[in-house]
N, C-alpha and C positions, 0 to 999 in steps of 0.2 A: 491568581497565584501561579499558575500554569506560564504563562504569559510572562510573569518575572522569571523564570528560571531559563524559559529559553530565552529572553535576552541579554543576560547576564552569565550562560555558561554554557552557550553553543560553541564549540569548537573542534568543527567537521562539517562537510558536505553532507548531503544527502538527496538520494533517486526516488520521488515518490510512483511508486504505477498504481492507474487505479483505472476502472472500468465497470460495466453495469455489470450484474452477475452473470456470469454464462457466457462471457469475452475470449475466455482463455488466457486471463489474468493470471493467474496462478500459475499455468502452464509454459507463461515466460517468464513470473519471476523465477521460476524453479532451473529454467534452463542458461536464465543470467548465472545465476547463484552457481551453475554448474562450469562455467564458462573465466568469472573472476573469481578469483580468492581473495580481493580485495573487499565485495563486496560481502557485508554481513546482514543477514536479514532481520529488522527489529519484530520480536514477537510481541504482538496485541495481546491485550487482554478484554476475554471476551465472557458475556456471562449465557450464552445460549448454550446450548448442549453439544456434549462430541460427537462428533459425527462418523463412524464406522473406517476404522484407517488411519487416522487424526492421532497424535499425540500432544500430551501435556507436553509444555515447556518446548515443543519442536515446531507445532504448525499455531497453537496459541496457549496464554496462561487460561485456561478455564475457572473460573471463580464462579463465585455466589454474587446476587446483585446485592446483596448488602457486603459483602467483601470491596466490589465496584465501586461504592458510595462513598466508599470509607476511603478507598484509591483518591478519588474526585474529591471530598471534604479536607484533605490533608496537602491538598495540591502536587500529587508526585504522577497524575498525569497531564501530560504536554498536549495531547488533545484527546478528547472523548464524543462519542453521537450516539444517541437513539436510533440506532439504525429503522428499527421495528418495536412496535411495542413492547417495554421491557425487557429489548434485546440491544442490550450495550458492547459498542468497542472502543477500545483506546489506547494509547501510546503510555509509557511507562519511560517515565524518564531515565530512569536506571538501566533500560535497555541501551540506551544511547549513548551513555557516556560508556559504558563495558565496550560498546563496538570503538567510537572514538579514541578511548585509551588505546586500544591496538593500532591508532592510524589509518585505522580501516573507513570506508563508508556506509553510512546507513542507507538499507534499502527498504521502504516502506511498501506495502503491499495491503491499500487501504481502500475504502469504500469512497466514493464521492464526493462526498461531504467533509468527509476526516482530510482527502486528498489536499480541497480549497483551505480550509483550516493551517494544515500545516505548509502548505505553500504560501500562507499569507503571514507568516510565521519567520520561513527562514529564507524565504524574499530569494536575493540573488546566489543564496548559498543552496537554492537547490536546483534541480534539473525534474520536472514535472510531463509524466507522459500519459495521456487520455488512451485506451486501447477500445478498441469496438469493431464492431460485426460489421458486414458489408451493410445489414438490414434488420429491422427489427421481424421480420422474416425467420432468416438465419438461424437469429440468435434464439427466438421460442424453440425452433427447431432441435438447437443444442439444447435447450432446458429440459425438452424431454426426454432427450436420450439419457439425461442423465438418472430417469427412475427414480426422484427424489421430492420430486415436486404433484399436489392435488392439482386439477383444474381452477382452484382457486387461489393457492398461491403461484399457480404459475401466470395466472392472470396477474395478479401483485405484483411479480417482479417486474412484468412487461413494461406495466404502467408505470411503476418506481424506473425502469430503462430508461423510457423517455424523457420522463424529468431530468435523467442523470446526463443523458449526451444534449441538451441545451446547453449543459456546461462545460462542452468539449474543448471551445473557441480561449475559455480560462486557462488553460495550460499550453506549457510549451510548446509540446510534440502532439498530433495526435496518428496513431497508428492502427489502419485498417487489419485486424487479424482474418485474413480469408483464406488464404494458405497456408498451413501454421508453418511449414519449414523456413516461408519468404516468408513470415511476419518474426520466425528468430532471429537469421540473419540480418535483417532491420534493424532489430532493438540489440542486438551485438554491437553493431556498425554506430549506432547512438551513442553509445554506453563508452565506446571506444573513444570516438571525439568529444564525451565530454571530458573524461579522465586525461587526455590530451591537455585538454583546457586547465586541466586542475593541478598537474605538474610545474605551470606556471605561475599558477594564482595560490594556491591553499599555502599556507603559513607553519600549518600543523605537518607533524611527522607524515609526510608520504610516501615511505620508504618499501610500502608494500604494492603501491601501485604501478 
């Protein structure tokens, strides 16, 4: 069902970033988001728990996983994953079309999985960027700074990392985050030439871009 609605009422671009956890994902979509006003970020709807900081309706929809089901049974999401056991995310099609009405583009800020999904999805209408650590070194490194992880899930993400940057070669761009200042400037300097691209190509209202 998912599948028919975005082929039949996509009508807008869209940036997916995705990366393992602990990339500093987040930390450039925030600074894209700070950088264009063109770009509107789609909120996931997630059923794990809020996490201290986090708000409803701003960083994701927080539901119930029987709320989730019911999303997924009704087909009004465009993609959804298991990320973790009984830890669901997904796209909400209704996000989509609110940022498209505005002529704006959607910016996804999604897990790996969710990433290939929707990239195989909206094919040449998107622009697709892998982020990652110098090393899986690194990146543990960051995991524990962050105070949030046991030695046991911080071994889980490691391993779920790995699997995830085999799939690096699948996207467009991929973008080493080691300096985070040179890893902004980067994905500015991307973001810049593809919107470039899209003044020529997009059909839809671009009048913000």
């Amino acid at each position: 069902m998912s599948s028919e609605l975005i082929e039949t009422k996509v009508i807008g671009p869209v940036i997916i970033i995705t990366a393992p956890s602990g990339s500093g994902k987040t930390t450039l979509v925030k600074h894209l988001l700070s950088q264009f006003t063109s770009l509107n970020f789609s909120i996931s709807a997630t059923t794990r728990t809020k996490r201290p900081m986090e708000e409803e309706g701003k960083d994701y929809h927080f539901v119930t996983t029987d709320k989730f089901l019911s999303f997924r049974e009704q087909g009004l999401l465009v993609e959804w994953e298991e990320v973790y056991p009984n830890q669901f995310y997904g796209t909400l099609y209704s996000e989509l079309t609110k940022i498209w009405k505005r002529g704006n583009i959607v910016l996804f800020d999604v897990d790996v999985k969710g990433a290939l999904a929707l990239k195989s999805k909206f094919n040449t209408d998107a622009l697709s960027i892998f982020i990652k650590t110098p090393s899986l070194d690194i990146l543990r490194e960051r995991l524990k700074k962050r105070l949030t992880e046991t030695e046991e899930s911080l071994e889980k993400r490691i391993s779920k990392a790995e699997q995830e940057i085999s799939y690096a070669h699948s996207f467009d761009i991929v973008l080493v985050n080691d300096v985070l200042e040179d890893a902004q400037q980067q994905i500015v300097n991307i973001i810049n030439h593809f919107m470039t691209q899209l003044k020529h190509t997009w059909k839809h209202d671009a009048t913000n871009l």
